[in-house]
C-alpha positions, 0 to 999 in steps of 0.5 A: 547769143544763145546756142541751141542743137538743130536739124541741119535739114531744117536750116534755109539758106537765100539762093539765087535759082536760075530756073525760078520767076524773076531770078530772085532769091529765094529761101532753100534748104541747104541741101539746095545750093548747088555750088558750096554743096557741090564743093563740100562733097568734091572735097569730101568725096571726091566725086563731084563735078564743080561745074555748079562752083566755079561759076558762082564763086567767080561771080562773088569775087572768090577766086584769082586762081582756081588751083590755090582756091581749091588747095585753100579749101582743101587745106581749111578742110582736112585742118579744121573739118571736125572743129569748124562743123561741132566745136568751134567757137564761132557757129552758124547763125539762124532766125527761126521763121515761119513754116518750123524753118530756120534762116541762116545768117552767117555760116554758110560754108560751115553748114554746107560742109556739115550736111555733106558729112551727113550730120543730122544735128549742129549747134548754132547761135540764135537771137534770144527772140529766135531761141525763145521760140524755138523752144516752145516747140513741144512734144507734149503730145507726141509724148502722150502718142508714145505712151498710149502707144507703145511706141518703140521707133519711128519710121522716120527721124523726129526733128526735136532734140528730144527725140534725137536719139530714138531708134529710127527705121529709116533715119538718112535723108536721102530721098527727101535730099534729092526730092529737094533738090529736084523741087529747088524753088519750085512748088510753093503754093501748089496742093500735094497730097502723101498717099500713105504718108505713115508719121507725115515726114514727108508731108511736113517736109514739103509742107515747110517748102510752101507745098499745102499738103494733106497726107493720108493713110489708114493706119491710125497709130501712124497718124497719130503720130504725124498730127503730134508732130504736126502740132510740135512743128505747127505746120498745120498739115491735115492728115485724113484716114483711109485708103486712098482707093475711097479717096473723093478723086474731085479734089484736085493736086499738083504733086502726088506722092507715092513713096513705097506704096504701089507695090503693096497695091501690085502684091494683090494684082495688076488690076489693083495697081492700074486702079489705084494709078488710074484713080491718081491720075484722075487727081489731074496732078502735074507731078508724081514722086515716087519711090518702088518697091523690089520690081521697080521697072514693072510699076514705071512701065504701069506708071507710064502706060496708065496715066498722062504722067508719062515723063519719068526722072529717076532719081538714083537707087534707094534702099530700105528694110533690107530691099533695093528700091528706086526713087524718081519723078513722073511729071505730066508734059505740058505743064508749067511744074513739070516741064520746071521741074524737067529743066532742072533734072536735066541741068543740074541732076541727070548725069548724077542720076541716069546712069544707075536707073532701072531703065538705063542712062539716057532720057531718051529711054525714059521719055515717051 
């Protein structure tokens, strides 16, 4: 089979989401298994509850013992962790499908234990029809972007081999880890809409969910770049400039997101950042993603009192271009997204992430 160097966030994996319609499996990032990632950073780290494991790895029939179990596993890892995630001779298996998505075959521990690790690229073996395809993902475009541009970096990272190395402004995926792992199977077929979605990894991300996205942003050298990818990637996401402010609010959307953006509203005034919630609020969204800028408590207190939007789930602490940020999730009581999207966060993501919000630990404290 031919070998090819892929993102591991692009990778798929079948799991079965307890919270989803009919309990079928589904195809989630990675990121999303709940039970092999949860055992990958025990082993890793240390600090993972394996609540999420034990069960699902009784129900395939993995274990006699929980003890020898996991000293097994430890021993596999701290043995061959380096070699079975880069160099070994036997490599995980992926398709690659609709929607710029790999399908993973074989390989499923090994994928897991690479996103745990935090590596971004890994070899894989492909079916030469998978590897074929694969490759006629171009950035020809994207090249040409770059040169009229003058492009030095990217916000984001580039999920091409090509663009591997380039110098990236904020390349972890820790915000779009949690918002994936909060979504889990929920979301396909909703509208969202990247209020300033700079080079679109986000739109493109949610895009590969089955989110039908529209990004928009006023810089033209931003979204120059995002409809390259786009077109590498072959998403199909439409990306509109302007401000959000002169956005026809009669469109409708489930989610909204809202990474880094409020506070560049708040920096002018209150009054501004009312509007501009206000005017999202309008949009009827069911589900606000939201990362803040340095006054994190200030713009959820405005969230909340502002718009119907009043459920907040924070998702843990954030930092970029040298300031501590916070990540969470509005979501609009009563809706069938929403209240999803609630009874995930409190099953499997509260504990993990209460404890270090602005707002203190506790539902209660966030909830109106």
């Amino acid at each position: 089979m031919p070998l090819r160097r892929v993102p591991v966030d692009l990778i798929y994996v079948p799991f079965q989401d307890e919270l989803a319609d009919e309990r079928a499996q589904v195809l989630v990032p990675v990121v999303c298994h709940r039970p092999l990632m949860a055992l990958s950073r025990h082993i890793r780290y240390g600090d993972d509850s394996l609540n999420d494991y034990w069960p699902w790895a009784e129900a395939q029939g993995q274990i006699r013992d929980r003890k020898v179990h996991l000293d097994d596993w430890k021993r596999k890892y701290h043995q061959s962790y380096w070699s079975r995630c880069w160099s070994a001779s036997t490599k995980p298996t992926v398709t690659y499908i609709d929607r710029d998505r790999l399908r993973l075959e074989s390989g499923l521990e090994q994928t897991c234990l690479a996103k745990a690790a935090d590596t971004r690229w890994m070899w894989v073996d492909m079916s030469a029809a998978s590897a074929s395809s694969w490759d006629q993902r171009s950035v020809e475009k994207l090249r040409h972007v770059v040169r009229e541009t003058r492009r030095k970096e990217f916000y984001n990272p580039v999920l091409h081999d090509q663009y591997r190395r380039a110098r990236i402004v904020r390349p972890d995926s820790i915000r779009i880890d949690r918002i994936r792992r909060l979504f889990g199977a929920d979301g396909s077929g909703s509208r969202g809409l990247d209020i300033g979605c700079n080079m679109g990894y986000t739109s493109h991300m949610l895009q590969r969910h089955g989110v039908n996205m529209t990004g928009i942003d006023f810089d033209e050298s931003h979204l120059s770049v995002a409809r390259a990818l786009d077109q590498t990637y072959g998403l199909g996401t439409p990306f509109v400039s302007g401000r959000f402010e002169q956005f026809d609010a009669s469109e409708k959307f489930d989610i909204v997101v809202l990474l880094t953006v409020m506070y560049h509203a708040l920096n002018v005034g209150q009054k501004e950042a009312i509007d501009m919630i206000k005017h999202i609020d309008r949009l009827d969204a069911s589900v606000l993603v939201w990362e803040s800028g340095s006054y994190a408590k200030r713009e959820i207190e405005l969230i909340r009192e502002n718009s119907g939007l009043t459920t907040y789930l924070p998702l843990g602490s954030t930092q970029a271009t040298g300031k501590d940020r916070e990540l969470g999730v509005f979501v609009r009581p009563g809706t069938p997204l929403g209240e999803s999207l609630a009874a995930r966060y409190r099953r499997h993501l509260a504990a993990e992430f209460e404890s270090i919000s602005v707002m203190g630990s506790g539902l209660q404290s966030v909830h109106s």
